[in-house]
C-alpha positions, 0 to 999 in steps of 0.5 A, a space after each residue: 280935751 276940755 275947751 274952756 267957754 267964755 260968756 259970749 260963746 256960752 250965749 251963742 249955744 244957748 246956754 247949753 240949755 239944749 242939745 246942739 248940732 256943731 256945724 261948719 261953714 258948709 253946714 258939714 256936722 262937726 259934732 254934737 252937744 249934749 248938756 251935762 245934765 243935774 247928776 244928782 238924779 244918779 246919786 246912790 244909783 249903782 250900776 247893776 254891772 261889777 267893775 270886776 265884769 266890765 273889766 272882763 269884758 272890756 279884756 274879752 274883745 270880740 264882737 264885730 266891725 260896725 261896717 259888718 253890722 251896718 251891711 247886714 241892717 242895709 240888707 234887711 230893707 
């Protein structure tokens, strides 16, 4: 989804000069910000992974539930 922001909101969020939390009215975190950054410093970076084996791995599935892996952390303290 993209939500187009005016000048007032954009002062409101500082500019998105920094990351920010999305609250409600309760102070319930609706989500998080993080400002786009200058992509330039990405420019001529190649990932070390193929697109070939991102595919492959994407198709492989596997893995485990996060609920899994949050039980067995909890279980370690």
């Amino acid at each position: 989804m993209k939500i187009t922001v005016d000048d007032a909101l954009r002062s409101r969020l500082h500019d998105f000069r920094l990351p920010l939390e999305l609250c409600d009215e309760s102070g319930k975190v609706l989500g998080y910000v993080t400002p786009v950054v200058d992509r330039s410093l990405y420019e001529g970076v190649d990932s070390p992974v193929s697109e070939e084996e991102l595919d492959r791995r994407s198709q492989a599935g596997g893995g485990r539930p996060l609920a899994d892996i949050l039980r067995d952390l909890e279980g370690q303290g």
